[in-house]
PDBQT receptor file of N, H, CA, C and O in Angstrom, charges set to zero:
ATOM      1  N   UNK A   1      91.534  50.996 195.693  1.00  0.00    +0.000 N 
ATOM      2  CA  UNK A   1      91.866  51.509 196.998  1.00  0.00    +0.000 C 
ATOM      3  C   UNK A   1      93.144  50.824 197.478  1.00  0.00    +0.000 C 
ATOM      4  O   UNK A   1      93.028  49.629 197.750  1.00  0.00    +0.000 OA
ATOM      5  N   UNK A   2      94.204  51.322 197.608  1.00  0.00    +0.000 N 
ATOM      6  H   UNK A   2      94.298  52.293 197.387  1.00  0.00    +0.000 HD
ATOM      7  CA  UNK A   2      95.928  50.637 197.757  1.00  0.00    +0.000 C 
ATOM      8  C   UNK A   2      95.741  50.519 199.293  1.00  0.00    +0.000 C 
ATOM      9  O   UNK A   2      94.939  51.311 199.785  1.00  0.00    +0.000 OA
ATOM     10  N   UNK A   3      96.168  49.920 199.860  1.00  0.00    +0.000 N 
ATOM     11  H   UNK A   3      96.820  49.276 199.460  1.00  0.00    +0.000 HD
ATOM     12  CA  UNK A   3      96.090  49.787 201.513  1.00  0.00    +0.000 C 
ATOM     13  C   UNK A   3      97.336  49.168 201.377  1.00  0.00    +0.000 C 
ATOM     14  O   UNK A   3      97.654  48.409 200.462  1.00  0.00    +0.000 OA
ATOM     15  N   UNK A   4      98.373  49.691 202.782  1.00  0.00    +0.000 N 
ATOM     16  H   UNK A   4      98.115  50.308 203.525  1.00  0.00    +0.000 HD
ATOM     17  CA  UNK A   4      99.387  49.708 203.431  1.00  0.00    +0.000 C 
ATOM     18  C   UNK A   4      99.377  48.681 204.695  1.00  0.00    +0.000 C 
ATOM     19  O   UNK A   4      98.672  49.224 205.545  1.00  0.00    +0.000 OA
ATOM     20  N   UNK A   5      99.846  47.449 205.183  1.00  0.00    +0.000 N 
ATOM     21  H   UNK A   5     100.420  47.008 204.492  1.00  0.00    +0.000 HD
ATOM     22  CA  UNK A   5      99.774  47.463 206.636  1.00  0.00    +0.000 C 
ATOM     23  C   UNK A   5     101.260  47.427 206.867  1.00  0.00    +0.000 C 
ATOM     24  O   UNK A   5     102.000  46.803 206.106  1.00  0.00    +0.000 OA
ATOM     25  N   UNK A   6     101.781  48.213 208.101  1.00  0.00    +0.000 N 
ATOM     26  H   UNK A   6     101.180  48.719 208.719  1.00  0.00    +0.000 HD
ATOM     27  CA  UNK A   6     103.123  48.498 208.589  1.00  0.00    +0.000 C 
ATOM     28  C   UNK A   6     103.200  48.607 210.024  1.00  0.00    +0.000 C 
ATOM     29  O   UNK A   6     102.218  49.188 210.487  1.00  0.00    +0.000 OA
ATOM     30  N   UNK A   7     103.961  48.275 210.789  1.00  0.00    +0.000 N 
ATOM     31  H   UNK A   7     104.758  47.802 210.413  1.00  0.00    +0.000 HD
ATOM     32  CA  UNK A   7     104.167  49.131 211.801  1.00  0.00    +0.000 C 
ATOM     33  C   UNK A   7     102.876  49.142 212.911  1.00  0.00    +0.000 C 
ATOM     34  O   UNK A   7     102.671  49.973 213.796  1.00  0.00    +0.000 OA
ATOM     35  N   UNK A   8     101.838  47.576 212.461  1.00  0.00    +0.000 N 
ATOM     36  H   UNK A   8     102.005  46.901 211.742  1.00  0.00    +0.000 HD
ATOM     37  CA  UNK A   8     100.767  47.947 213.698  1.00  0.00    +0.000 C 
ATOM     38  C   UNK A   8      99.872  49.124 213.136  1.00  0.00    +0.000 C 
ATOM     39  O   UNK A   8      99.006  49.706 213.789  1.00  0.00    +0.000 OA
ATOM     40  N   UNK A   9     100.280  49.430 211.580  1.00  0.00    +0.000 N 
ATOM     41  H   UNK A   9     100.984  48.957 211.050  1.00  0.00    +0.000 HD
ATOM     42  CA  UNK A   9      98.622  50.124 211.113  1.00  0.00    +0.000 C 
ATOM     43  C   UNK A   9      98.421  49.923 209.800  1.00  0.00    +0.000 C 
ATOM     44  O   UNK A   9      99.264  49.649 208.946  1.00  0.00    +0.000 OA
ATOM     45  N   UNK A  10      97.125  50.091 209.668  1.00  0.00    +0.000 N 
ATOM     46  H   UNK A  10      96.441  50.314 210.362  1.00  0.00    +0.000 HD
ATOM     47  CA  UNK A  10      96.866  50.048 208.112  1.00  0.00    +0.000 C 
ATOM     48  C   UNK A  10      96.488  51.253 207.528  1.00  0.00    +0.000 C 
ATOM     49  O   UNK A  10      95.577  51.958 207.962  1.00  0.00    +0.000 OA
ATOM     50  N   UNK A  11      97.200  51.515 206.506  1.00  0.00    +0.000 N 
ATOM     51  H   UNK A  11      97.940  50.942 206.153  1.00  0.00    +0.000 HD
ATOM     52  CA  UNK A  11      96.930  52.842 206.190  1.00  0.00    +0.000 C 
ATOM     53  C   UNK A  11      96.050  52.655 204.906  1.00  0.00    +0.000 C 
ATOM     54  O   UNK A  11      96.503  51.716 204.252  1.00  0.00    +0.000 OA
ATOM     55  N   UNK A  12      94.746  53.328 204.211  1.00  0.00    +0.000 N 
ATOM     56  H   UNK A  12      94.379  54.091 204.743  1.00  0.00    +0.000 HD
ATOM     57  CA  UNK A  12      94.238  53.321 203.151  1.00  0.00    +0.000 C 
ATOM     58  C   UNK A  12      94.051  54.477 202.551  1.00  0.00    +0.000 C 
ATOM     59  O   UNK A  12      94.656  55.446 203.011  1.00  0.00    +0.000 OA
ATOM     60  N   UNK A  13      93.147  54.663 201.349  1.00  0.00    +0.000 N 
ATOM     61  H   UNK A  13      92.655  53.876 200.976  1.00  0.00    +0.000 HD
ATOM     62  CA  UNK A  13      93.472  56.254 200.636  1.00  0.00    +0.000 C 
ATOM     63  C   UNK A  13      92.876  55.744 199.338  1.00  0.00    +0.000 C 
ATOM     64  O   UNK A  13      93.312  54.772 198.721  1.00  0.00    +0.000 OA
ATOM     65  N   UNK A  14      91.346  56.843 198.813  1.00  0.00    +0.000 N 
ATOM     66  H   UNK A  14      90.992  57.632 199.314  1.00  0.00    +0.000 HD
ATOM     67  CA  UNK A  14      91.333  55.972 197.859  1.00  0.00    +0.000 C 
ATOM     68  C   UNK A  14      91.556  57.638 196.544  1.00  0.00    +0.000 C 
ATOM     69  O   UNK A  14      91.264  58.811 196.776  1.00  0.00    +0.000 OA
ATOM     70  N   UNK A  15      92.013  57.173 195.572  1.00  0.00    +0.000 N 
ATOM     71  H   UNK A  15      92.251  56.221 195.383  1.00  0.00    +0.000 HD
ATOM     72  CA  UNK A  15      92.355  57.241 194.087  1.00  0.00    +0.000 C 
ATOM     73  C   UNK A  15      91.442  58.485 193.910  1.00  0.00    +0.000 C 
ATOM     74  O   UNK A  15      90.337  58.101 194.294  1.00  0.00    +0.000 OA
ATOM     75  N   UNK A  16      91.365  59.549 193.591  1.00  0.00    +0.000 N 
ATOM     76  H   UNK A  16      92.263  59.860 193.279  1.00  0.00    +0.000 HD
ATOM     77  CA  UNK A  16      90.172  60.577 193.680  1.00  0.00    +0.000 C 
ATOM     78  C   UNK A  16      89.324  61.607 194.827  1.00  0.00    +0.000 C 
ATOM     79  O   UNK A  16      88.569  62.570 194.688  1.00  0.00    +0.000 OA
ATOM     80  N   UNK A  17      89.878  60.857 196.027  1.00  0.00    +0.000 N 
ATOM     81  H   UNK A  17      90.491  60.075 196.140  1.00  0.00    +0.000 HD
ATOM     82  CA  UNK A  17      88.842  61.378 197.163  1.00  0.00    +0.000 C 
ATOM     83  C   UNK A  17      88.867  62.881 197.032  1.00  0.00    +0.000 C 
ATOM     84  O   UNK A  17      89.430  63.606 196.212  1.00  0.00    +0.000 OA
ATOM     85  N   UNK A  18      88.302  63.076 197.798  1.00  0.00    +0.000 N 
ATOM     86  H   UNK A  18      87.845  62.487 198.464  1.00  0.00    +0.000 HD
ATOM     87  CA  UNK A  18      87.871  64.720 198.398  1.00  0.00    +0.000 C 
ATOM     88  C   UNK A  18      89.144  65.387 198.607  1.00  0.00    +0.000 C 
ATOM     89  O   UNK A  18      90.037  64.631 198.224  1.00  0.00    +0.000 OA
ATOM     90  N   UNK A  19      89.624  66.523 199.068  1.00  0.00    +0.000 N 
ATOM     91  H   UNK A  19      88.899  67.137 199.379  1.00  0.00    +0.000 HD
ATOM     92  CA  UNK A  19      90.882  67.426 199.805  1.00  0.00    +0.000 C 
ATOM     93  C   UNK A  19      89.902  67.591 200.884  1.00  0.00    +0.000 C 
ATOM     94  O   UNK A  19      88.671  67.629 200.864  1.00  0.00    +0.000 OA
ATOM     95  N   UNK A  20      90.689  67.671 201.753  1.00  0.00    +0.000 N 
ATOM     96  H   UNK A  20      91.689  67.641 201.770  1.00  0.00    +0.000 HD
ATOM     97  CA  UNK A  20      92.361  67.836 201.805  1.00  0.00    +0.000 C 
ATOM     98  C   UNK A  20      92.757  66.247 201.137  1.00  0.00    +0.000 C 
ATOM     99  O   UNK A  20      91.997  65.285 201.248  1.00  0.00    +0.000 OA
ATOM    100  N   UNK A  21      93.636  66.214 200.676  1.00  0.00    +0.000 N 
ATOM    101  H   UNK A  21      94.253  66.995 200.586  1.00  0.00    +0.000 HD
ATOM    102  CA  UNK A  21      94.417  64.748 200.542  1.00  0.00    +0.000 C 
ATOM    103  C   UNK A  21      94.541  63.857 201.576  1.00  0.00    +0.000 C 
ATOM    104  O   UNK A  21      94.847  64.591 202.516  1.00  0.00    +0.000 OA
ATOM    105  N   UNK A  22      94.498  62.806 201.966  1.00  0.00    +0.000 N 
ATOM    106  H   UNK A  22      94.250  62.210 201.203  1.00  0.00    +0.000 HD
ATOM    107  CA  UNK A  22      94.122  62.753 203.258  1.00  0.00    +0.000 C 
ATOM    108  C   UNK A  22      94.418  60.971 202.745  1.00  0.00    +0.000 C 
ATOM    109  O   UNK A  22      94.221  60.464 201.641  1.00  0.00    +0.000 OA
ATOM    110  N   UNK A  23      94.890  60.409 203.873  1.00  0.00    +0.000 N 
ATOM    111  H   UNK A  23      95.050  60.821 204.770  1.00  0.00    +0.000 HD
ATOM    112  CA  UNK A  23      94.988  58.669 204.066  1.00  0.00    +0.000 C 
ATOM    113  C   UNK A  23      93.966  58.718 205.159  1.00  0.00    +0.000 C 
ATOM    114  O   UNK A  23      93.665  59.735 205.784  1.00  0.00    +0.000 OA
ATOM    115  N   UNK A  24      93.222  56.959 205.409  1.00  0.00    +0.000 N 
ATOM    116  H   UNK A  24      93.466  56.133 204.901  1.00  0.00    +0.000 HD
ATOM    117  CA  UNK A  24      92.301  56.869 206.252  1.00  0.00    +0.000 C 
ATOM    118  C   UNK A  24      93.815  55.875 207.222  1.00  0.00    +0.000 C 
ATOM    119  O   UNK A  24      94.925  55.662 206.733  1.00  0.00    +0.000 OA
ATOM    120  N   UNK A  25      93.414  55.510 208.425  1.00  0.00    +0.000 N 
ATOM    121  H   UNK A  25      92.513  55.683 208.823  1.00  0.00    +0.000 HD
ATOM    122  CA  UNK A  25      94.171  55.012 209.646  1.00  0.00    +0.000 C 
ATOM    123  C   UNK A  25      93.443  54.175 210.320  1.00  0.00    +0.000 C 
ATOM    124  O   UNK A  25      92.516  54.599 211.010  1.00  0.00    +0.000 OA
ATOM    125  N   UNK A  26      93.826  52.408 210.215  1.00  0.00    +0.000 N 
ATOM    126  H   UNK A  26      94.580  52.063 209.655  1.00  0.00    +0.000 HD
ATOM    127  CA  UNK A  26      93.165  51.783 211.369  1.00  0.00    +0.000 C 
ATOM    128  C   UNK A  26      94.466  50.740 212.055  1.00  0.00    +0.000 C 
ATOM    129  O   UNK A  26      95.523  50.450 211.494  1.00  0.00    +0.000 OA
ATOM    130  N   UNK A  27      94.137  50.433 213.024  1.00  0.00    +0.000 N 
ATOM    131  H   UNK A  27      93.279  50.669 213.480  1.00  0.00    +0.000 HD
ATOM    132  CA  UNK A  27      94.885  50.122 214.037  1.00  0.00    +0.000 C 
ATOM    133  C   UNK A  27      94.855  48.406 213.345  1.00  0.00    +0.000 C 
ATOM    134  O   UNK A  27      94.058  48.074 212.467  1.00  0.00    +0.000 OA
ATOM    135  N   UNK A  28      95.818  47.537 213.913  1.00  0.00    +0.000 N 
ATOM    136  H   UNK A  28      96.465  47.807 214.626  1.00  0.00    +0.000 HD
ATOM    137  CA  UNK A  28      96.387  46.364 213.424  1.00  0.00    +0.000 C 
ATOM    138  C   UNK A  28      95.200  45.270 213.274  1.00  0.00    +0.000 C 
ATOM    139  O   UNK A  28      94.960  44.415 212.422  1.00  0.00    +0.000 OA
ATOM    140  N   UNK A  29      94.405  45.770 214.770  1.00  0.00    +0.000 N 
ATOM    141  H   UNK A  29      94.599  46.465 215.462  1.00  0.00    +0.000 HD
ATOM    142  CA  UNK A  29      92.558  44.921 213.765  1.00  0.00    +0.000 C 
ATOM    143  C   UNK A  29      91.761  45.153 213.619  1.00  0.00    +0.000 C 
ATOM    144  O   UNK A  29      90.722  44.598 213.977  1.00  0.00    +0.000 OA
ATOM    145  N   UNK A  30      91.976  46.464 212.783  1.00  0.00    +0.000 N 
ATOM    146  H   UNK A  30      92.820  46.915 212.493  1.00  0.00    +0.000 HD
ATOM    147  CA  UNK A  30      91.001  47.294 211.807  1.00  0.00    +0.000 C 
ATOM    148  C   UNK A  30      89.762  47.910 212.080  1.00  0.00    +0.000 C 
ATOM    149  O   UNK A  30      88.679  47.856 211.498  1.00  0.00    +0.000 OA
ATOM    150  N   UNK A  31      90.359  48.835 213.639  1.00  0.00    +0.000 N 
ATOM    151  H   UNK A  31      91.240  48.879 214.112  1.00  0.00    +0.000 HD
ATOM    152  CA  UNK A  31      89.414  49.614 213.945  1.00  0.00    +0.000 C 
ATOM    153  C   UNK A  31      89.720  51.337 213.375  1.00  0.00    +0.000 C 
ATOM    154  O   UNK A  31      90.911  51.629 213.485  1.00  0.00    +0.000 OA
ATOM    155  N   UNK A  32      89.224  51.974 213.053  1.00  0.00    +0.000 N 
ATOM    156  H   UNK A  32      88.257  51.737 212.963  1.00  0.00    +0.000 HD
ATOM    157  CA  UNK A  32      89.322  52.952 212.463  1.00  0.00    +0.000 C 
ATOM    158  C   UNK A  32      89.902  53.656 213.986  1.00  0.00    +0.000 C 
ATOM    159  O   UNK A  32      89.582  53.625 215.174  1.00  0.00    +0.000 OA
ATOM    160  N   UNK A  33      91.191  54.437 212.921  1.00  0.00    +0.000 N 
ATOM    161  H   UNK A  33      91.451  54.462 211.956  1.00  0.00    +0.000 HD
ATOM    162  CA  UNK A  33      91.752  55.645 213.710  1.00  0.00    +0.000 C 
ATOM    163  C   UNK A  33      91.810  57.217 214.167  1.00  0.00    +0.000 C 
ATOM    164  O   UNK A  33      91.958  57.884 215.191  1.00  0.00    +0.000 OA
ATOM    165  N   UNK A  34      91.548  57.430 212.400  1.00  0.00    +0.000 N 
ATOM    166  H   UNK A  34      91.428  56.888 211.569  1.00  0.00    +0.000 HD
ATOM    167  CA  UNK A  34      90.952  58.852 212.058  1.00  0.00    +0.000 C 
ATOM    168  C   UNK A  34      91.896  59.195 210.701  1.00  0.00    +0.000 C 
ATOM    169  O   UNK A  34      92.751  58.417 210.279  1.00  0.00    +0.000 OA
ATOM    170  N   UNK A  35      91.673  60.125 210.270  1.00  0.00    +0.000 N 
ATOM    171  H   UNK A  35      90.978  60.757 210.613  1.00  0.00    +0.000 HD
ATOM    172  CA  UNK A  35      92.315  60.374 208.760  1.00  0.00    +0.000 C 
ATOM    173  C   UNK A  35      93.381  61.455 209.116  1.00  0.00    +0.000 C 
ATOM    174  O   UNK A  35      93.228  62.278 210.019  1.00  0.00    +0.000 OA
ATOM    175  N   UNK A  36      94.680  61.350 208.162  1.00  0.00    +0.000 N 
ATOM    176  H   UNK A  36      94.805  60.681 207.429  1.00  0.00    +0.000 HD
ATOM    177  CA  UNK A  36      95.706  62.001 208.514  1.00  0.00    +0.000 C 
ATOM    178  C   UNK A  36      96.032  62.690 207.610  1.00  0.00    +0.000 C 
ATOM    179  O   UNK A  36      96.556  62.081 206.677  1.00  0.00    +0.000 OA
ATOM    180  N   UNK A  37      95.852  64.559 207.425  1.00  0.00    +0.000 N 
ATOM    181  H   UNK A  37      95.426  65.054 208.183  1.00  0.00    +0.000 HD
ATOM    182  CA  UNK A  37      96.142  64.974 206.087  1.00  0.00    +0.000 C 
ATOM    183  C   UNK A  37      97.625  64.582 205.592  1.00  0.00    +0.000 C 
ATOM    184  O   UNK A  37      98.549  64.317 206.361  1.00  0.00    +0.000 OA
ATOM    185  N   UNK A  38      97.704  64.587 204.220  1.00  0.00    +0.000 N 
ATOM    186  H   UNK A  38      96.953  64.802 203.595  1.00  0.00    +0.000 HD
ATOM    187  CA  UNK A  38      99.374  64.621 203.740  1.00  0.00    +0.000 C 
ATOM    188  C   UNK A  38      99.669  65.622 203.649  1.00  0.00    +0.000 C 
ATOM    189  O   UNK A  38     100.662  65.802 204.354  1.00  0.00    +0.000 OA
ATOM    190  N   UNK A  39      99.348  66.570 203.101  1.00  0.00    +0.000 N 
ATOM    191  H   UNK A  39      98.541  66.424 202.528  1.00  0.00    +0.000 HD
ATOM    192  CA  UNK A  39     100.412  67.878 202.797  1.00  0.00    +0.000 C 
ATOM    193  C   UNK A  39     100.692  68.460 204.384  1.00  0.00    +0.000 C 
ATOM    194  O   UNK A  39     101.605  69.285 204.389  1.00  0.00    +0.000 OA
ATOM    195  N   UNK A  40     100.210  68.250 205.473  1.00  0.00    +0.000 N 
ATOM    196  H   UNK A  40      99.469  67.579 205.469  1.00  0.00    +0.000 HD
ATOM    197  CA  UNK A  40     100.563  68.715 206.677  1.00  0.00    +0.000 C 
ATOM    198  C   UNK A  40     100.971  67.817 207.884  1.00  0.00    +0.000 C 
ATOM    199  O   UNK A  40     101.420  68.047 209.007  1.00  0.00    +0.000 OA
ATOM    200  N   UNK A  41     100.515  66.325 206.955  1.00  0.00    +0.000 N 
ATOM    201  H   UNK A  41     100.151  66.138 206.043  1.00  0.00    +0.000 HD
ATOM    202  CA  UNK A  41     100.602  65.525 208.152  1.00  0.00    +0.000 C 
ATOM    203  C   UNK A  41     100.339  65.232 209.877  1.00  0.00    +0.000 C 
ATOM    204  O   UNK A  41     100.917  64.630 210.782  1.00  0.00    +0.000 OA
ATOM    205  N   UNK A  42      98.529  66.435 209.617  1.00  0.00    +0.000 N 
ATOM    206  H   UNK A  42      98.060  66.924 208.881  1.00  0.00    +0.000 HD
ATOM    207  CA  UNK A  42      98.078  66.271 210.405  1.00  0.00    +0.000 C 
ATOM    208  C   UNK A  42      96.793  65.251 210.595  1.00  0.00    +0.000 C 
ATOM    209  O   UNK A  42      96.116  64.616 209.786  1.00  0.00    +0.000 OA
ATOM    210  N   UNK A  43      96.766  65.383 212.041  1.00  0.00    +0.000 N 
ATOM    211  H   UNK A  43      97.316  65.899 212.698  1.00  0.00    +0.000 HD
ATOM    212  CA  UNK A  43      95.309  64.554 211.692  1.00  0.00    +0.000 C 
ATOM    213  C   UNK A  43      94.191  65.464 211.908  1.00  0.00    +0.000 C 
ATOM    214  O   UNK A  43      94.398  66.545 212.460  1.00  0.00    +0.000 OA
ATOM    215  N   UNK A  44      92.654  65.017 211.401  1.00  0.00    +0.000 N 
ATOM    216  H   UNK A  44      92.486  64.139 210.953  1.00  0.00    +0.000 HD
ATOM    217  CA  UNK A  44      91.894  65.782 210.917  1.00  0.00    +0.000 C 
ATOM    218  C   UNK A  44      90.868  65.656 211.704  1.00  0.00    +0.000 C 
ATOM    219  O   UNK A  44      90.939  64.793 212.579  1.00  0.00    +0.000 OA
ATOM    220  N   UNK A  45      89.641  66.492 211.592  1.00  0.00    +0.000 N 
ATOM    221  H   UNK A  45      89.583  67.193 210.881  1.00  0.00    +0.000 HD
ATOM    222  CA  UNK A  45      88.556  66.453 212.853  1.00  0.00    +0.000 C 
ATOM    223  C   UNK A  45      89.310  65.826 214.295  1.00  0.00    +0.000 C 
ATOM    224  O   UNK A  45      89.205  64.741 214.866  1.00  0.00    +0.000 OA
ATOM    225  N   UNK A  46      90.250  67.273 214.627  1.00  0.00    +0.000 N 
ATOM    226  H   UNK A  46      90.335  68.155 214.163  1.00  0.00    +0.000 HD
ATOM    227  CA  UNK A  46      90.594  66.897 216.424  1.00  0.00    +0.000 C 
ATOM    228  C   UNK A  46      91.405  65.895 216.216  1.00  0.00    +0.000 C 
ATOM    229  O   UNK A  46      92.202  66.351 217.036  1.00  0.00    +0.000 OA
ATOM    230  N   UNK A  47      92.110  64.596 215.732  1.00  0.00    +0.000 N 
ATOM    231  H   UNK A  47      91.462  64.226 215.067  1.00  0.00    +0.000 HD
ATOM    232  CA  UNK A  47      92.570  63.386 216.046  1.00  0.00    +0.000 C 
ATOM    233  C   UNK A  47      94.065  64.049 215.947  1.00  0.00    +0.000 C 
ATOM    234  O   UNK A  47      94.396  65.028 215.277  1.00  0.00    +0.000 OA
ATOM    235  N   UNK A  48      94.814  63.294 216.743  1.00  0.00    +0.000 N 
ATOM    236  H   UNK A  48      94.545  62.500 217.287  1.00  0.00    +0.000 HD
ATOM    237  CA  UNK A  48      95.964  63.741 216.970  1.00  0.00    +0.000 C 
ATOM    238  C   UNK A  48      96.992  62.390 216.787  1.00  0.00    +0.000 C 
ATOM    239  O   UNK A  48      97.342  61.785 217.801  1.00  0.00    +0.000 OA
ATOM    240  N   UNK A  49      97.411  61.992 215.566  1.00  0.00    +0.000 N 
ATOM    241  H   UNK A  49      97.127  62.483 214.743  1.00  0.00    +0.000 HD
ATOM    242  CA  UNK A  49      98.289  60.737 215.619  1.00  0.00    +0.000 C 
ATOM    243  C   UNK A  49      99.451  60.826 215.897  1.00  0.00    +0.000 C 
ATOM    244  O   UNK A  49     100.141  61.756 215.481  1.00  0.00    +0.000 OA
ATOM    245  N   UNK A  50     100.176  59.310 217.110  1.00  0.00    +0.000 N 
ATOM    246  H   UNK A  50      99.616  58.554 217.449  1.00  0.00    +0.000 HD
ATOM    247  CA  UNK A  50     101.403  59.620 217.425  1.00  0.00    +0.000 C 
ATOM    248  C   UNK A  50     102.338  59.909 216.080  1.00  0.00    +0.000 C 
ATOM    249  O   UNK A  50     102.072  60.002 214.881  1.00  0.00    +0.000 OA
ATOM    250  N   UNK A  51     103.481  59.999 216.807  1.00  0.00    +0.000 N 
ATOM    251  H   UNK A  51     103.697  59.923 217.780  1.00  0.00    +0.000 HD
ATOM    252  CA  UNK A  51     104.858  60.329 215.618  1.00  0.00    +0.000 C 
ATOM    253  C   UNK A  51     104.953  59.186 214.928  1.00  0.00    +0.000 C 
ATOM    254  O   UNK A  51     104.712  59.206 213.721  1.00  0.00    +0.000 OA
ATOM    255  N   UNK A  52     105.334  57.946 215.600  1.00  0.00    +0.000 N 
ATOM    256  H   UNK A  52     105.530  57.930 216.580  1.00  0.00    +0.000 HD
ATOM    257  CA  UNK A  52     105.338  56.538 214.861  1.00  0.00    +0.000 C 
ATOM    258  C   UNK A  52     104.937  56.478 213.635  1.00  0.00    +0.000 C 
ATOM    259  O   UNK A  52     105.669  56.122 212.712  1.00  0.00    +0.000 OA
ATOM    260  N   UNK A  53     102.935  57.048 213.424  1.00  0.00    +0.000 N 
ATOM    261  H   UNK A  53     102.340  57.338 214.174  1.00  0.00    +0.000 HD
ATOM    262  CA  UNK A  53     102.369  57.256 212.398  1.00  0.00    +0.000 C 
ATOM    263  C   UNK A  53     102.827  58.273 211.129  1.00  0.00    +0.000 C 
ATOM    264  O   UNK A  53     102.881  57.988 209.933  1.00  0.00    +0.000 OA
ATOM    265  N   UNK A  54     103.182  59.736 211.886  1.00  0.00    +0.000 N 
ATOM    266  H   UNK A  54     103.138  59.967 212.858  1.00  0.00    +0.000 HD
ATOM    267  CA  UNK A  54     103.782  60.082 210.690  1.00  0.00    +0.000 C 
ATOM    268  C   UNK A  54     105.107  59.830 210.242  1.00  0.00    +0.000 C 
ATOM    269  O   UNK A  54     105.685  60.347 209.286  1.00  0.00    +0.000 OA
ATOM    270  N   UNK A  55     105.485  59.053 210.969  1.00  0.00    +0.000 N 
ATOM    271  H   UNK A  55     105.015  58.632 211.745  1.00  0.00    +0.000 HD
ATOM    272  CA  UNK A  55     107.339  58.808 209.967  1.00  0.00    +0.000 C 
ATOM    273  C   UNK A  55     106.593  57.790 209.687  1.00  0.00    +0.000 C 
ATOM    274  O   UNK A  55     105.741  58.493 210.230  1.00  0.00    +0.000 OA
ATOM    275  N   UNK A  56     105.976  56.711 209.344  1.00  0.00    +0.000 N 
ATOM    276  H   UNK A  56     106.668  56.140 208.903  1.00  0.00    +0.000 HD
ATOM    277  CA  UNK A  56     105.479  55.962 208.642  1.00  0.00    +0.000 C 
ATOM    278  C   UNK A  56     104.893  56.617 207.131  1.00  0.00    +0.000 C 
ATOM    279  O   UNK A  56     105.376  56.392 206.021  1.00  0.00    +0.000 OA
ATOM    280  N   UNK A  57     103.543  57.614 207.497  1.00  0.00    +0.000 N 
ATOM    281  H   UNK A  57     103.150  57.797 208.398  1.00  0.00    +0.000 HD
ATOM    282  CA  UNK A  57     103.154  58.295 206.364  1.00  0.00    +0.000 C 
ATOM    283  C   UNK A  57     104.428  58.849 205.302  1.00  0.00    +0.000 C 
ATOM    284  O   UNK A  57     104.589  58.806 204.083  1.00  0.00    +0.000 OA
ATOM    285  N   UNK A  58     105.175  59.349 206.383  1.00  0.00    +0.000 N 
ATOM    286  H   UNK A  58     105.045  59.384 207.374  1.00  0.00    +0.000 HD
ATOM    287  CA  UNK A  58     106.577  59.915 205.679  1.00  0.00    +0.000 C 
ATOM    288  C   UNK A  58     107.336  59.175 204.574  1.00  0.00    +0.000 C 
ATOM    289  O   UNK A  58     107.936  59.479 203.543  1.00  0.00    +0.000 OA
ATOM    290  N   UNK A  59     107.044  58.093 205.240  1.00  0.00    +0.000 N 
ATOM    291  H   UNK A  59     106.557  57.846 206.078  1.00  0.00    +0.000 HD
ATOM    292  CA  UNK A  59     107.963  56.689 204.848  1.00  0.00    +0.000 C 
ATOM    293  C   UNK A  59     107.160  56.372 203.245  1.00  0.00    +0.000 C 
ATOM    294  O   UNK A  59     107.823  55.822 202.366  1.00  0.00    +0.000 OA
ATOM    295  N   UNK A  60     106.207  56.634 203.077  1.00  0.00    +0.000 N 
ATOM    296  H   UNK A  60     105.669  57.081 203.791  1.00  0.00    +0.000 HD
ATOM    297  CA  UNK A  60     105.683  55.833 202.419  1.00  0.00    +0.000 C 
ATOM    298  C   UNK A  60     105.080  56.909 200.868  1.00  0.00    +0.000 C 
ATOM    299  O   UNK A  60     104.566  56.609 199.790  1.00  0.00    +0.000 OA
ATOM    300  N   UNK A  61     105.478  58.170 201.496  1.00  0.00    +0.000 N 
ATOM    301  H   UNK A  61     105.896  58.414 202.371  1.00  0.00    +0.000 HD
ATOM    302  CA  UNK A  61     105.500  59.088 200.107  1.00  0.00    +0.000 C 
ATOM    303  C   UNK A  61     106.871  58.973 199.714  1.00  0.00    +0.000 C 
ATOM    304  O   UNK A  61     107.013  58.998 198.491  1.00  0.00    +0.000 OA
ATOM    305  N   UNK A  62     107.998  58.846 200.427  1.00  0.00    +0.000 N 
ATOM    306  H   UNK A  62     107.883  58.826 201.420  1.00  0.00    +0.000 HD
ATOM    307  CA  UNK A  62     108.720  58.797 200.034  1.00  0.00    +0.000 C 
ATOM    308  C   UNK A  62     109.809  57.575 199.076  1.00  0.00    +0.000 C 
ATOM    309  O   UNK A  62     110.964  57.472 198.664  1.00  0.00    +0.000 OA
ATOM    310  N   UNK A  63     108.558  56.853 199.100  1.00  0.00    +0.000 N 
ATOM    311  H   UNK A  63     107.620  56.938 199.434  1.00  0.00    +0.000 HD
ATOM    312  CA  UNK A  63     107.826  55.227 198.544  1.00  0.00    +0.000 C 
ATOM    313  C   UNK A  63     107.858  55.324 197.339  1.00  0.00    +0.000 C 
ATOM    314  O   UNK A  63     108.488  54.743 196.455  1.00  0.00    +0.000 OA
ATOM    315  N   UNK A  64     106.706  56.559 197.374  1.00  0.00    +0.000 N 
ATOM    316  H   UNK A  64     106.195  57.031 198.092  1.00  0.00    +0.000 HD
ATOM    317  CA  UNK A  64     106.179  56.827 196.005  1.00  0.00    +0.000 C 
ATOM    318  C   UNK A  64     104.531  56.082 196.344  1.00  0.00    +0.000 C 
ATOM    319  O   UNK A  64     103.693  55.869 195.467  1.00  0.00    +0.000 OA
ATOM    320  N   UNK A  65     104.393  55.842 197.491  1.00  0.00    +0.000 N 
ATOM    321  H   UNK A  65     105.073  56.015 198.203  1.00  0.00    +0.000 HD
ATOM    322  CA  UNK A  65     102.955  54.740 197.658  1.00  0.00    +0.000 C 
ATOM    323  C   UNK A  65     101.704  56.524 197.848  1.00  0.00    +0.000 C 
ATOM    324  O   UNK A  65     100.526  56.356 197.531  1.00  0.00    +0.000 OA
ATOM    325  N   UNK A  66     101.890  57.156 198.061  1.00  0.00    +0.000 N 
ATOM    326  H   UNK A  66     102.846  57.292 198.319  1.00  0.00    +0.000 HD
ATOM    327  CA  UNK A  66     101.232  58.363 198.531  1.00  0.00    +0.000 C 
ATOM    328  C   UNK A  66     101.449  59.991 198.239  1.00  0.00    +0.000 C 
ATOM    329  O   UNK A  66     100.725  60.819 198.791  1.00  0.00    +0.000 OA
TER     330      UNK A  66
């Protein structure tokens, strides 16, 4: 399971999961945020993450981390 911390979040994601493709999101002391799809870079069940978060997500496929 690769975990990210950046920017005041930790991003995780594990190797196989389910689709949508999806990173999990917790805040800097590791309270869960909600999961953020990748191919749309939304967030999922209702959660709505600021922008901060996705130019981060952004940031980090473009990594090669995601």
């Amino acid at each position: 399971m690769p975990r990210v911390r950046r920017y005041g979040y930790i991003v995780e994601w594990y190797v196989g999961d389910h689709v949508p493709r999806h990173v999990h999101v917790y805040d800097q002391k590791g309270r869960f945020l909600g999961r953020l799809d990748m191919d749309s870079l939304t967030g999922l069940e209702g959660w709505t993450p600021d922008r901060k978060l996705v130019k981060l997500v952004e940031e980090l496929q473009n990594e090669g981390w995601v």
